[in-house]
Predicted model as a PDB file, atoms N, CA, C, CB and O in Angstrom, pLDDT in the B-factor column:
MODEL        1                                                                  
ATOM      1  N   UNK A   1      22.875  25.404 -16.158  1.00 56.00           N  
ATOM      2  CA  UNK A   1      21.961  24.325 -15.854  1.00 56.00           C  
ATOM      3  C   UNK A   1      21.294  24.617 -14.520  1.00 56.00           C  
ATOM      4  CB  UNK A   1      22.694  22.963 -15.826  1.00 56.00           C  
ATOM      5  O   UNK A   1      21.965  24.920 -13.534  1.00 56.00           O  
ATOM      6  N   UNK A   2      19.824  24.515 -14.493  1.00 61.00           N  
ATOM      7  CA  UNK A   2      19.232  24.899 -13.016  1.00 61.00           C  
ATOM      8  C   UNK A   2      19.194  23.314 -12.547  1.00 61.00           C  
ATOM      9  CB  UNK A   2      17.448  25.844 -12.986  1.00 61.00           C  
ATOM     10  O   UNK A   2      19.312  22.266 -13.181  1.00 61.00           O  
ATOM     11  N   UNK A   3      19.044  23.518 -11.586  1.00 67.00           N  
ATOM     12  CA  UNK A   3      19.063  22.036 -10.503  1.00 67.00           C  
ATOM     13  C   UNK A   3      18.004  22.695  -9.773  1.00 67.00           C  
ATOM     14  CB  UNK A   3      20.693  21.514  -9.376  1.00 67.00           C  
ATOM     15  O   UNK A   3      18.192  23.864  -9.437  1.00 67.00           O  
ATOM     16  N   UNK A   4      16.588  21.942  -9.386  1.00 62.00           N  
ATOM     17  CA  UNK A   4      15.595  21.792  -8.501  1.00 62.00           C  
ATOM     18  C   UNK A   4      16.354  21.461  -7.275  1.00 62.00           C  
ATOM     19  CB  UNK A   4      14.556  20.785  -8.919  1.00 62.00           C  
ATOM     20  O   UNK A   4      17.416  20.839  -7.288  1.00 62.00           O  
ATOM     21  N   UNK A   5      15.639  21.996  -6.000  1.00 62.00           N  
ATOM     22  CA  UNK A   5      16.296  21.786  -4.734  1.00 62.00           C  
ATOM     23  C   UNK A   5      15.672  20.844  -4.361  1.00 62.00           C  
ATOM     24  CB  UNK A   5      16.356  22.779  -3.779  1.00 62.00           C  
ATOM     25  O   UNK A   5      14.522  20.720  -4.783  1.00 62.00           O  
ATOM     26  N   UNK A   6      16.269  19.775  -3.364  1.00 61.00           N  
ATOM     27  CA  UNK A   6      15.467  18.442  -2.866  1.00 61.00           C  
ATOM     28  C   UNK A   6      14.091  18.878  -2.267  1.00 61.00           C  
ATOM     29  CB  UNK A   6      16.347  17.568  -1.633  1.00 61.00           C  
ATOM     30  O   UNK A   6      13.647  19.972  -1.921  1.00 61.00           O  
ATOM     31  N   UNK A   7      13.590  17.619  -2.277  1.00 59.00           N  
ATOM     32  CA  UNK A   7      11.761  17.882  -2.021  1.00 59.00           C  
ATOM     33  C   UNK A   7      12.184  17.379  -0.285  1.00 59.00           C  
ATOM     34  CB  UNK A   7      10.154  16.391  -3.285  1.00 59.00           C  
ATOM     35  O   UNK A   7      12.970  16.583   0.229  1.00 59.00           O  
ATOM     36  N   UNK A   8      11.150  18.366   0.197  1.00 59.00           N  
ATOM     37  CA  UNK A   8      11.429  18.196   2.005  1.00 59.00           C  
ATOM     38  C   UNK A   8      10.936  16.672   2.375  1.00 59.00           C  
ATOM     39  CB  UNK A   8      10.285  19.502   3.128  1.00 59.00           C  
ATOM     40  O   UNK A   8      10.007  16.259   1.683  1.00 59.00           O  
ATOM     41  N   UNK A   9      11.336  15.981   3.165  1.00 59.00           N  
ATOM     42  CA  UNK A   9      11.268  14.802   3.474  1.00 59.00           C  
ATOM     43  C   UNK A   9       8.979  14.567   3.933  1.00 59.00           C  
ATOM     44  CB  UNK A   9      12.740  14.654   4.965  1.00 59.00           C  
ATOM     45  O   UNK A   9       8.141  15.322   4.425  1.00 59.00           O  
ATOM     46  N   UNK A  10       8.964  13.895   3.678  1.00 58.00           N  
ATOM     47  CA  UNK A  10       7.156  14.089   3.760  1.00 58.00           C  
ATOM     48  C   UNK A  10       6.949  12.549   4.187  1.00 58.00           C  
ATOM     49  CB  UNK A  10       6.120  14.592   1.932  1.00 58.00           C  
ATOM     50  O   UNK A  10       7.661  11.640   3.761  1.00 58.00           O  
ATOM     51  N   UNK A  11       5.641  12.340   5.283  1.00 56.00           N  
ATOM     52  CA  UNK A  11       5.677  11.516   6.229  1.00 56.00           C  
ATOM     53  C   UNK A  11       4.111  10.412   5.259  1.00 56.00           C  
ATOM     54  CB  UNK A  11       5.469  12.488   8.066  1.00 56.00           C  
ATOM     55  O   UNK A  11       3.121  11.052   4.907  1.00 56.00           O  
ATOM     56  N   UNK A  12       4.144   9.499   5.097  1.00 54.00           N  
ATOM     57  CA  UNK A  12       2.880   9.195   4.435  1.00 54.00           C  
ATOM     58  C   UNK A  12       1.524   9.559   5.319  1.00 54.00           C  
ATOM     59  CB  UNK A  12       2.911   7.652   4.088  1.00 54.00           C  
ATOM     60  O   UNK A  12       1.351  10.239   6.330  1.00 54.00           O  
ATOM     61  N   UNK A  13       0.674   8.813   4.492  1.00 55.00           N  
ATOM     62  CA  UNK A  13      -0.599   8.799   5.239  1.00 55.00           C  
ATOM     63  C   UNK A  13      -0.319   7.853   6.379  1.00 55.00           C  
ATOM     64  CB  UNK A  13      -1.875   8.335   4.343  1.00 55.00           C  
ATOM     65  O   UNK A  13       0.740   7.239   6.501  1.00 55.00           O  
ATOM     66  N   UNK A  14      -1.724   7.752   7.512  1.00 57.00           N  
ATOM     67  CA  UNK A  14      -1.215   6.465   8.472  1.00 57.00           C  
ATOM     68  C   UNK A  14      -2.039   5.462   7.983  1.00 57.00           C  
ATOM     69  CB  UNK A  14      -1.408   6.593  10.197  1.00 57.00           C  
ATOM     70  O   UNK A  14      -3.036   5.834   7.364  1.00 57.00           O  
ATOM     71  N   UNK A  15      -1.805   4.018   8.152  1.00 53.00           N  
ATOM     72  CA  UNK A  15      -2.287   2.960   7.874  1.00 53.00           C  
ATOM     73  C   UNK A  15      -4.322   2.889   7.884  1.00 53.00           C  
ATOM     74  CB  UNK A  15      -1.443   2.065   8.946  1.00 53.00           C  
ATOM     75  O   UNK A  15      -5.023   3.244   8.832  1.00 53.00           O  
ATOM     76  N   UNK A  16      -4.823   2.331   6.542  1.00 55.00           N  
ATOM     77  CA  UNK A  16      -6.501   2.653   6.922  1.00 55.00           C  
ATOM     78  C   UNK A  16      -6.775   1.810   8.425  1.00 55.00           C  
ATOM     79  CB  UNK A  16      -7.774   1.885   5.451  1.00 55.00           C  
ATOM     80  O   UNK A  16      -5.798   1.505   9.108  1.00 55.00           O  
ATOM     81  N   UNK A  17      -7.942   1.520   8.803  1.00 58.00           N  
ATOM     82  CA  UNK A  17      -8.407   0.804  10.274  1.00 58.00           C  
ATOM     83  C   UNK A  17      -8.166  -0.751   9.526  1.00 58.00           C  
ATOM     84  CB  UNK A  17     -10.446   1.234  10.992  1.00 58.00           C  
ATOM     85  O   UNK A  17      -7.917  -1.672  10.303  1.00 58.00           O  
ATOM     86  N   UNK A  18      -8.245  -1.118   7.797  1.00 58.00           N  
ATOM     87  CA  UNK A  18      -8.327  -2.373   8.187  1.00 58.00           C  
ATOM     88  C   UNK A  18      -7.061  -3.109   8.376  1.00 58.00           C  
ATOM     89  CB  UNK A  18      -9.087  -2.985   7.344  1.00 58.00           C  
ATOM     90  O   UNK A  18      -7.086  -4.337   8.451  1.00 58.00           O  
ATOM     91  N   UNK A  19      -6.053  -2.506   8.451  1.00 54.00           N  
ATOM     92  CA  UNK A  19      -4.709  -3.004   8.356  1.00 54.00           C  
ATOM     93  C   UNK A  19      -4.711  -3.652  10.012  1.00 54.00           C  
ATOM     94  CB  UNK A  19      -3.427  -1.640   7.915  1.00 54.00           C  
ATOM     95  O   UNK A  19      -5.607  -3.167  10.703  1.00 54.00           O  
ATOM     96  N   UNK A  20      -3.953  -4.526  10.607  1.00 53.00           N  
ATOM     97  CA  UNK A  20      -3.737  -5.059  11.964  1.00 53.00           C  
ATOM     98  C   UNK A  20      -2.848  -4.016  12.440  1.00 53.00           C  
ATOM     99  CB  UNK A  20      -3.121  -6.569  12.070  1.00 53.00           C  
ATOM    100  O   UNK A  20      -2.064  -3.316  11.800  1.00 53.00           O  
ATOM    101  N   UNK A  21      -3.199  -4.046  14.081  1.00 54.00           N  
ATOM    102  CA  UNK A  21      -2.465  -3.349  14.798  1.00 54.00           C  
ATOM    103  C   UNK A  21      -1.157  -3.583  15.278  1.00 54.00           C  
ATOM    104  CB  UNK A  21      -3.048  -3.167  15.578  1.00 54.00           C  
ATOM    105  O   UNK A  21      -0.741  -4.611  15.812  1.00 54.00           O  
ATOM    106  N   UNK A  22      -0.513  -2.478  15.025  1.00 52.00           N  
ATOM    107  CA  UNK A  22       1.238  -2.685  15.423  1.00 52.00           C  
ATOM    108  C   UNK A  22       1.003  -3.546  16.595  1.00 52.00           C  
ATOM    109  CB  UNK A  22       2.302  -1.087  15.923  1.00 52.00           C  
ATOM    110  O   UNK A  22      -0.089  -3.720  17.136  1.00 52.00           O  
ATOM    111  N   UNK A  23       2.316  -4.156  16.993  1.00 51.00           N  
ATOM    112  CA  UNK A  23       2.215  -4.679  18.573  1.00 51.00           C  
ATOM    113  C   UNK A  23       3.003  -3.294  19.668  1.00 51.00           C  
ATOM    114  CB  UNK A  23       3.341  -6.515  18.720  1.00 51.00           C  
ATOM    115  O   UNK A  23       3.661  -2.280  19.432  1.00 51.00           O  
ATOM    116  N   UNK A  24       2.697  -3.690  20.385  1.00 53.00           N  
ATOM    117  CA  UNK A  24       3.134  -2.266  21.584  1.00 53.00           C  
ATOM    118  C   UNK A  24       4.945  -2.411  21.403  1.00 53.00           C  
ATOM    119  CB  UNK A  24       2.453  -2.690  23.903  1.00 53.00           C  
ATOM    120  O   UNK A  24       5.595  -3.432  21.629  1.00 53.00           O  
ATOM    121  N   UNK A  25       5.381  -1.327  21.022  1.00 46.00           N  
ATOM    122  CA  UNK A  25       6.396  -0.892  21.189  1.00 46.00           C  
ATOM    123  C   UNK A  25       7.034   0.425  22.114  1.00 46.00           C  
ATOM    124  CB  UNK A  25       6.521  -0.872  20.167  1.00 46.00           C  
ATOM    125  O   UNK A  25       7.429   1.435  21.531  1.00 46.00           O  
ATOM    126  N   UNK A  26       7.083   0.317  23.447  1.00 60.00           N  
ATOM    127  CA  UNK A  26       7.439   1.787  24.174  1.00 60.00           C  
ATOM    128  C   UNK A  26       8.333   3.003  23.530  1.00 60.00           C  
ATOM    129  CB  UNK A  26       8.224   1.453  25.448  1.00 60.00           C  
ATOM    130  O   UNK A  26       8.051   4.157  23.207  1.00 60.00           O  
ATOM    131  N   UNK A  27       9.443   2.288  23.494  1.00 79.00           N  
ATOM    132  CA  UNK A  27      10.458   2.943  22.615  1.00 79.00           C  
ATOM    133  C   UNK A  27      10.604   2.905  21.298  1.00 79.00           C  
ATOM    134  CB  UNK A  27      11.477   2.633  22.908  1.00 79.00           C  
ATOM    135  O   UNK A  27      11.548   3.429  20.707  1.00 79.00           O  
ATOM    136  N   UNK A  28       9.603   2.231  20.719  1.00 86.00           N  
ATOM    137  CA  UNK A  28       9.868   2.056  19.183  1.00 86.00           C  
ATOM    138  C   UNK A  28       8.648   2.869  18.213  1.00 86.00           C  
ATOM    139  CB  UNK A  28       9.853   0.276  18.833  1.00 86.00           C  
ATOM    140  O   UNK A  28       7.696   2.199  17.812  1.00 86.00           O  
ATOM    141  N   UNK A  29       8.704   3.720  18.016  1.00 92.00           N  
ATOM    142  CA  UNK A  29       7.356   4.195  16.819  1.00 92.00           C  
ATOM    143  C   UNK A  29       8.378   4.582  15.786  1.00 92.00           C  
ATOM    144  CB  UNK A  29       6.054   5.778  17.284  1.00 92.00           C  
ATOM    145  O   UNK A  29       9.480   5.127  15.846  1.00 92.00           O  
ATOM    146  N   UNK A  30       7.595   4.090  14.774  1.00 93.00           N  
ATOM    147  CA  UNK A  30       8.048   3.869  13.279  1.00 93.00           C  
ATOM    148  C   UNK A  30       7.277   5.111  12.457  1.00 93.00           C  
ATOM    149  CB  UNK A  30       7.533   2.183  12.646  1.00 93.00           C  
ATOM    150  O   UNK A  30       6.251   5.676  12.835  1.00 93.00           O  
ATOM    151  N   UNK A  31       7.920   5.346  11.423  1.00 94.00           N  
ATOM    152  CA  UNK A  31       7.185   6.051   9.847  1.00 94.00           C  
ATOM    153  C   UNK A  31       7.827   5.678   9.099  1.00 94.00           C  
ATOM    154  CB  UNK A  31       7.070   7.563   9.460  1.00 94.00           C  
ATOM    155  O   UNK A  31       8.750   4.864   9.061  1.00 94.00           O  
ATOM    156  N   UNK A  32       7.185   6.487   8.217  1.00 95.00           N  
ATOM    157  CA  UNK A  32       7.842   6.107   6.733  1.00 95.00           C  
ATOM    158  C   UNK A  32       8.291   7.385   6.044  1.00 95.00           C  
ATOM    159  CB  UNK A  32       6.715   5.325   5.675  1.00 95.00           C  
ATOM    160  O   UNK A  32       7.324   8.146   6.017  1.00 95.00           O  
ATOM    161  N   UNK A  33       9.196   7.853   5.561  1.00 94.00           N  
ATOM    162  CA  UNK A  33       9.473   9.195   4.675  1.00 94.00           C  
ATOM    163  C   UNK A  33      10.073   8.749   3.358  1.00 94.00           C  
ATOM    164  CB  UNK A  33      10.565  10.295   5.425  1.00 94.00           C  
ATOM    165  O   UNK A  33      10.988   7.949   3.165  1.00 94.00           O  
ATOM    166  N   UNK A  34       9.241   9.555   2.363  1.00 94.00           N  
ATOM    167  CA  UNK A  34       9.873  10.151   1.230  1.00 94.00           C  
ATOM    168  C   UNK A  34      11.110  10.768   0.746  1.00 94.00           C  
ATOM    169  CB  UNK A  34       9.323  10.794   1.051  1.00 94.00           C  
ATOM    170  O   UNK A  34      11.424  11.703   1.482  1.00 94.00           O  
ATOM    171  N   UNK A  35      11.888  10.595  -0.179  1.00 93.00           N  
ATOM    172  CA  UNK A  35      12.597  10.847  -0.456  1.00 93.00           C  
ATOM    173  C   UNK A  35      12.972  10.600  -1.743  1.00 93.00           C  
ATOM    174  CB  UNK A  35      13.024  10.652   0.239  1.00 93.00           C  
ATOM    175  O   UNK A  35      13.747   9.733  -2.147  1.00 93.00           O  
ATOM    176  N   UNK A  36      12.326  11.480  -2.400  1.00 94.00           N  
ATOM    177  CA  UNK A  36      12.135  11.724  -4.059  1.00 94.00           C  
ATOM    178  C   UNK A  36      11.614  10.750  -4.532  1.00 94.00           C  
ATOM    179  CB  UNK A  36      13.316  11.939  -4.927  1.00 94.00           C  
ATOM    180  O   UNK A  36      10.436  11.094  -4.627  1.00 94.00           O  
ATOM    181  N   UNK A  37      11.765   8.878  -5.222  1.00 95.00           N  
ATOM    182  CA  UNK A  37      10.861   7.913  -5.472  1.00 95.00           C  
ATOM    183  C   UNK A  37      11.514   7.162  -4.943  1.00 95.00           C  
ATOM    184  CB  UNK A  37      10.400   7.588  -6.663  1.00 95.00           C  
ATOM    185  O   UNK A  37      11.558   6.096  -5.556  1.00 95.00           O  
ATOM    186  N   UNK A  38      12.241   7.189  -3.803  1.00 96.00           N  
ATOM    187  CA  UNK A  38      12.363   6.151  -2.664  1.00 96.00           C  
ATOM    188  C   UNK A  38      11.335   6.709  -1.659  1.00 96.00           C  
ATOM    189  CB  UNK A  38      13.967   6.014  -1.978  1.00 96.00           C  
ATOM    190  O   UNK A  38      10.790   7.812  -1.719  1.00 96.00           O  
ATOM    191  N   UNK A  39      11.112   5.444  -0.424  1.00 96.00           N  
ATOM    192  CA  UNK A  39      11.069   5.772   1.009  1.00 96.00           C  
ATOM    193  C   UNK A  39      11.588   5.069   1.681  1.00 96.00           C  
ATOM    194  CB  UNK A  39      10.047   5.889   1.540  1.00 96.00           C  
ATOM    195  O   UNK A  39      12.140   4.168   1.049  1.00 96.00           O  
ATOM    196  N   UNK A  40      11.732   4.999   2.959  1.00 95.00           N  
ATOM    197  CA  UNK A  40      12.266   4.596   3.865  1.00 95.00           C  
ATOM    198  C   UNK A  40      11.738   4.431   5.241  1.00 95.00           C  
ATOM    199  CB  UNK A  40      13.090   5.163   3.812  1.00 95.00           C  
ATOM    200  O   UNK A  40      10.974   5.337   5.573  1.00 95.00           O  
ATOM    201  N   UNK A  41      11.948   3.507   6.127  1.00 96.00           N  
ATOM    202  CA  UNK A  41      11.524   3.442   7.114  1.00 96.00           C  
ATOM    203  C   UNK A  41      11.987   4.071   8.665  1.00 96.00           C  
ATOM    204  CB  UNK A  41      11.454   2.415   6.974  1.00 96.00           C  
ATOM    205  O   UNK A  41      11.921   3.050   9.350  1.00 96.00           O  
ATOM    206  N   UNK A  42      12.363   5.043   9.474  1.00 95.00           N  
ATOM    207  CA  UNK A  42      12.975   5.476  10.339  1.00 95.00           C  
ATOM    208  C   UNK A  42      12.064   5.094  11.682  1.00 95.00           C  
ATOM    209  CB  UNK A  42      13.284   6.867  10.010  1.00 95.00           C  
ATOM    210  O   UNK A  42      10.851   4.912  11.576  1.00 95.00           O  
ATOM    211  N   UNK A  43      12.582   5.016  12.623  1.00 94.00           N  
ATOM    212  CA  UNK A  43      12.493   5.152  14.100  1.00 94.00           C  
ATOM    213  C   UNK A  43      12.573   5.854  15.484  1.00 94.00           C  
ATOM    214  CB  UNK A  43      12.895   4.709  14.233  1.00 94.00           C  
ATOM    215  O   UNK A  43      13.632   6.280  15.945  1.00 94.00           O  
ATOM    216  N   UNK A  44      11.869   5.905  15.851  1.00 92.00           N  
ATOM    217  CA  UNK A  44      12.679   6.932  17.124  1.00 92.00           C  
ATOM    218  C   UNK A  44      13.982   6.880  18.175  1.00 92.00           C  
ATOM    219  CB  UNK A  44      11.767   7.072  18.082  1.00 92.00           C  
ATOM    220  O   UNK A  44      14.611   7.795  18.704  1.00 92.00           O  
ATOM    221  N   UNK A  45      14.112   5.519  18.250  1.00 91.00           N  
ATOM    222  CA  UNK A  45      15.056   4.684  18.859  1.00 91.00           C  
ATOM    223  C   UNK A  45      16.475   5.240  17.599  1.00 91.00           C  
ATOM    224  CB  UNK A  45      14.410   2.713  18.891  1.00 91.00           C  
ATOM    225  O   UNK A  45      17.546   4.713  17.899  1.00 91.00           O  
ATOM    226  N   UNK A  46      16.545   6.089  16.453  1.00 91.00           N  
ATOM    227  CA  UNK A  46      17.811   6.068  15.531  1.00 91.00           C  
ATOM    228  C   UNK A  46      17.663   5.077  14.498  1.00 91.00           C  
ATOM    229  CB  UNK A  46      19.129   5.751  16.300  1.00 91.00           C  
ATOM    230  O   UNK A  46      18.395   5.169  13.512  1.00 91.00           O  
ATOM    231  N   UNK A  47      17.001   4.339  14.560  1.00 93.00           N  
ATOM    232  CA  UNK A  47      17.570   2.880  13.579  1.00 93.00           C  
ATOM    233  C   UNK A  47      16.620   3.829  12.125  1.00 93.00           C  
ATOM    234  CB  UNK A  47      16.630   0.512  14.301  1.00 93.00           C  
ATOM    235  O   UNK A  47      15.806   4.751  12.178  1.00 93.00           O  
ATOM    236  N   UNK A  48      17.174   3.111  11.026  1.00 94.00           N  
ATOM    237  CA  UNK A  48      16.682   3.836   9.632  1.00 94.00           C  
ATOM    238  C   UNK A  48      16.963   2.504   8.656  1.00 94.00           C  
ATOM    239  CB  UNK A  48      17.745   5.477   9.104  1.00 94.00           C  
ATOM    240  O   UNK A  48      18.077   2.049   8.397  1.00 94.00           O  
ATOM    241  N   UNK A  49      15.968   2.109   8.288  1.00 95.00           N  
ATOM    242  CA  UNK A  49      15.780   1.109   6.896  1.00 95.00           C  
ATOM    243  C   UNK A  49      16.683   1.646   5.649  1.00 95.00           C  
ATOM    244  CB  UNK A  49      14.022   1.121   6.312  1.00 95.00           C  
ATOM    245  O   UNK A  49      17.099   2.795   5.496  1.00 95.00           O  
ATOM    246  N   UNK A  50      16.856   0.652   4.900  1.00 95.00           N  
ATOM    247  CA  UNK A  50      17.263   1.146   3.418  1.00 95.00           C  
ATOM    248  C   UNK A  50      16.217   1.631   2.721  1.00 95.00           C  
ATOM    249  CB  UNK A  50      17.842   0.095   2.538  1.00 95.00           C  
ATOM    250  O   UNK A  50      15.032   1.348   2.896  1.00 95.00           O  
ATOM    251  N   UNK A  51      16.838   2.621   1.652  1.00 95.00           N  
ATOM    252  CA  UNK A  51      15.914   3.380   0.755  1.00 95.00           C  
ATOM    253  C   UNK A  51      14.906   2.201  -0.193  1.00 95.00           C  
ATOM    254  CB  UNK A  51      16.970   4.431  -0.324  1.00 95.00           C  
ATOM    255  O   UNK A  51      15.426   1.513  -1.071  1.00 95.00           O  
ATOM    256  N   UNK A  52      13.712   2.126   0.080  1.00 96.00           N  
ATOM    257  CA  UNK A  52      12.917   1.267  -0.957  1.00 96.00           C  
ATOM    258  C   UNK A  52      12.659   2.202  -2.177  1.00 96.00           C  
ATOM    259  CB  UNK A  52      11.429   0.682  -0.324  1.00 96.00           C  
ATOM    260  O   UNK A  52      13.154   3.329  -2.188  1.00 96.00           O  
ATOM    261  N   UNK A  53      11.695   1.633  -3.460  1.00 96.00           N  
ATOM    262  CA  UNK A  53      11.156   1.830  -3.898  1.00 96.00           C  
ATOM    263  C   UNK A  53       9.699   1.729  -3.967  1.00 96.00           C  
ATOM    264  CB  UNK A  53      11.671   1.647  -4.309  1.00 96.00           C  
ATOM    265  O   UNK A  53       8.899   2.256  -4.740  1.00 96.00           O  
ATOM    266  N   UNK A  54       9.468   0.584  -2.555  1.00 95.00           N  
ATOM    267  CA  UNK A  54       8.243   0.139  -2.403  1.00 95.00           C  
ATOM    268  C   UNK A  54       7.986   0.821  -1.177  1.00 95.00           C  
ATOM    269  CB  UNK A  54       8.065  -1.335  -2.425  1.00 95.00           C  
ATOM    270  O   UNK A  54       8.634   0.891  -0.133  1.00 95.00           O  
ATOM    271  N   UNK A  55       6.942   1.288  -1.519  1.00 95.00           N  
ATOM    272  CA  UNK A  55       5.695   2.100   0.180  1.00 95.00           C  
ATOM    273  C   UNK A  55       5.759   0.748   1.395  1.00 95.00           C  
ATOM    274  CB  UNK A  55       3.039   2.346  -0.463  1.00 95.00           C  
ATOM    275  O   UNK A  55       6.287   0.729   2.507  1.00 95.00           O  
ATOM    276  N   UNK A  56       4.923  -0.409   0.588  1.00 96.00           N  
ATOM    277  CA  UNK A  56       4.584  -1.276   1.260  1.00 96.00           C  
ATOM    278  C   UNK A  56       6.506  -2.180   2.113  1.00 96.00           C  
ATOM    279  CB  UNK A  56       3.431  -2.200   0.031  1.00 96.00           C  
ATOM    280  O   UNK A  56       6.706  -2.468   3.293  1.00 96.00           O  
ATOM    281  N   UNK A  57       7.445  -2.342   0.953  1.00 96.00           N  
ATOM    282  CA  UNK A  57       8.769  -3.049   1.414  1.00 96.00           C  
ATOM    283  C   UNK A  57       9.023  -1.810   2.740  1.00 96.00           C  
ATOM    284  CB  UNK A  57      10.263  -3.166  -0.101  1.00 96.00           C  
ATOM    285  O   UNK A  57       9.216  -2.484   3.752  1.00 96.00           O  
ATOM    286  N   UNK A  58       9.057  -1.082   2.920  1.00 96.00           N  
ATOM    287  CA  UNK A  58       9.714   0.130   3.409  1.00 96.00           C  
ATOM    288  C   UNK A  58       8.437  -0.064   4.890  1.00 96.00           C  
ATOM    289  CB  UNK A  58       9.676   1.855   2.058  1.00 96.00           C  
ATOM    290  O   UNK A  58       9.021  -0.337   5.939  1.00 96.00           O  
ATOM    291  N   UNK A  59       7.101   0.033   5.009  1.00 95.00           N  
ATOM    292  CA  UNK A  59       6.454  -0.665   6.148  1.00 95.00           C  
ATOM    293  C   UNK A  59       6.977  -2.244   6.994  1.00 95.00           C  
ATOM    294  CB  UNK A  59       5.100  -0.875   5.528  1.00 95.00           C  
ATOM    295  O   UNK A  59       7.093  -2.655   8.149  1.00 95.00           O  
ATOM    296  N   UNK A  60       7.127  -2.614   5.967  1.00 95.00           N  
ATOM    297  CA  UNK A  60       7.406  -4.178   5.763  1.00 95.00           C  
ATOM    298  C   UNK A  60       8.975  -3.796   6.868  1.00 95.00           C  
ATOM    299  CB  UNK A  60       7.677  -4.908   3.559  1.00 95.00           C  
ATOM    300  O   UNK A  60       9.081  -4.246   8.009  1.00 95.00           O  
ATOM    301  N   UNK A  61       9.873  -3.043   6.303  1.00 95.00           N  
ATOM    302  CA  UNK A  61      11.171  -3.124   6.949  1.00 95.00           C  
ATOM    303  C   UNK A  61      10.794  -2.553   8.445  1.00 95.00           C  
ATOM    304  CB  UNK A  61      12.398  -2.204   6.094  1.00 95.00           C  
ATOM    305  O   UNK A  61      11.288  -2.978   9.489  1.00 95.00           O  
ATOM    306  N   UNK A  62       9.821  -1.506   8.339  1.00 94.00           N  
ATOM    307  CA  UNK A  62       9.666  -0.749  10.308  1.00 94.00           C  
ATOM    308  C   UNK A  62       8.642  -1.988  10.969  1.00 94.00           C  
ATOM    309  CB  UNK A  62       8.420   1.468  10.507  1.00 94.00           C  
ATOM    310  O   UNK A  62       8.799  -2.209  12.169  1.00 94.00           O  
ATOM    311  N   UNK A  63       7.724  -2.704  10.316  1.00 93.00           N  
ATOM    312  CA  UNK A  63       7.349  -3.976  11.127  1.00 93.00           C  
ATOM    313  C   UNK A  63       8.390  -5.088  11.859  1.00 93.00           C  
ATOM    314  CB  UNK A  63       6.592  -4.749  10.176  1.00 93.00           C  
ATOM    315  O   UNK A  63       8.381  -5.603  12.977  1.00 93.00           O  
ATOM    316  N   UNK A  64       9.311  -5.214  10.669  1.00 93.00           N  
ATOM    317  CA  UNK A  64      10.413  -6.125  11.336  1.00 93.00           C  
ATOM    318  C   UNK A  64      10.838  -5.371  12.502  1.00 93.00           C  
ATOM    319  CB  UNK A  64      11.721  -6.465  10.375  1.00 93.00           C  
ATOM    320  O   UNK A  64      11.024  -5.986  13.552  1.00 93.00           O  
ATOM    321  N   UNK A  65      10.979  -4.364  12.458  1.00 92.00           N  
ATOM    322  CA  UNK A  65      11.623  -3.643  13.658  1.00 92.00           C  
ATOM    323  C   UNK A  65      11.546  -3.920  14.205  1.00 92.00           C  
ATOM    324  CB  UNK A  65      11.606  -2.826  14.115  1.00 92.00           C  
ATOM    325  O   UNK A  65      12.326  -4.756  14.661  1.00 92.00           O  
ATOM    326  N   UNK A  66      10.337  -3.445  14.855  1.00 91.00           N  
ATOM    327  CA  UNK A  66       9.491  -3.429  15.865  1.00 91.00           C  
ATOM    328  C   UNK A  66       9.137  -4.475  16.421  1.00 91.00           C  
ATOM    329  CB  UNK A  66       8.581  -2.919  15.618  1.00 91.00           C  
ATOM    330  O   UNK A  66       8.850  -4.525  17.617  1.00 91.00           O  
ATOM    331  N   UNK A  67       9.106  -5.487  15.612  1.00 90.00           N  
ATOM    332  CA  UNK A  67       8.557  -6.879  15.890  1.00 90.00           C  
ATOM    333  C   UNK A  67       9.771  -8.079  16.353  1.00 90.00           C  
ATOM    334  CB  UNK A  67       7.771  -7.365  14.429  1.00 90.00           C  
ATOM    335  O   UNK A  67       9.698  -9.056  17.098  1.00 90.00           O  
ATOM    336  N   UNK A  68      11.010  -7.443  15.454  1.00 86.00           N  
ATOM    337  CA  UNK A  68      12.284  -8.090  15.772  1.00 86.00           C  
ATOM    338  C   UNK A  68      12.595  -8.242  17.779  1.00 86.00           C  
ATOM    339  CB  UNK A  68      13.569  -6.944  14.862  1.00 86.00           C  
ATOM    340  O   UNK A  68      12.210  -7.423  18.613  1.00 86.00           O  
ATOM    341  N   UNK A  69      13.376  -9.530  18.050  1.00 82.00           N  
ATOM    342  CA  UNK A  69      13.344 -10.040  19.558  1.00 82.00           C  
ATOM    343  C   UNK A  69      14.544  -8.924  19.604  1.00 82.00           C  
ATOM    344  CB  UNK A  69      13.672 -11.991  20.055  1.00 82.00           C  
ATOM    345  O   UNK A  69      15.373  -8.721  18.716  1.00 82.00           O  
ATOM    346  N   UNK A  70      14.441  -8.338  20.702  1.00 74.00           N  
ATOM    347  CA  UNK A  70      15.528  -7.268  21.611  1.00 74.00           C  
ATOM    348  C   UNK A  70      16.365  -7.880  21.998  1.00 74.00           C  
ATOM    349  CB  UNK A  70      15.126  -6.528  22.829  1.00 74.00           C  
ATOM    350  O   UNK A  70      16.063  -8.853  22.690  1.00 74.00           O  
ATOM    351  N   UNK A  71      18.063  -7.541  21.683  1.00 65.00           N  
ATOM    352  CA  UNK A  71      19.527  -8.142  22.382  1.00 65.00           C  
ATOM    353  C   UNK A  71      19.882  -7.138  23.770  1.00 65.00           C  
ATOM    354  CB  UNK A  71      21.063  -7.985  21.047  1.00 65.00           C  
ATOM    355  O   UNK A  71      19.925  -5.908  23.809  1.00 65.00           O  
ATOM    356  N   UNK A  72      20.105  -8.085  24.827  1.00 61.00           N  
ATOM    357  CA  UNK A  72      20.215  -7.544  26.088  1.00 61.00           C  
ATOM    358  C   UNK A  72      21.148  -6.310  26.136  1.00 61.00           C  
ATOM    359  CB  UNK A  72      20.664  -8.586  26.994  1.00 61.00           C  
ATOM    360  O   UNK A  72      21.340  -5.723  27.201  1.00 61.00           O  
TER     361      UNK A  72                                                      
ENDMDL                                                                          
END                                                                             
């Protein structure tokens, strides 16, 4: 039996101009990666969303992020 090797993790497009602008995050920039017909949302700060099936749920989860109030 051959087994295909995983597909390399791939970053989407970035948001068109009419979408609203992130709010300023210093430490926080978000993407989104692929991962076969999931994606997911990751961070630079470490933090990583659950695997969606949705492009848009998987934005939706790095907005909360970002947008979520900071614990001291």
């Amino acid at each position: 039996m051959h087994e295909e090797p995983p597909a390399p993790a791939r970053t989407t497009a970035p948001h068109p101009p009419s979408c609203p602008p992130s709010p300023p995050a210093a430490e926080h920039v978000t993407t989104t990666v692929e991962r076969g017909s999931f994606c997911l949302a990751r961070c630079t700060c470490g933090w990583s969303g659950p695997a969606r099936r949705s492009r848009d749920r998987a934005r939706t989860d790095a907005t909360e992020h970002v947008t979520a109030p900071r614990q001291p």
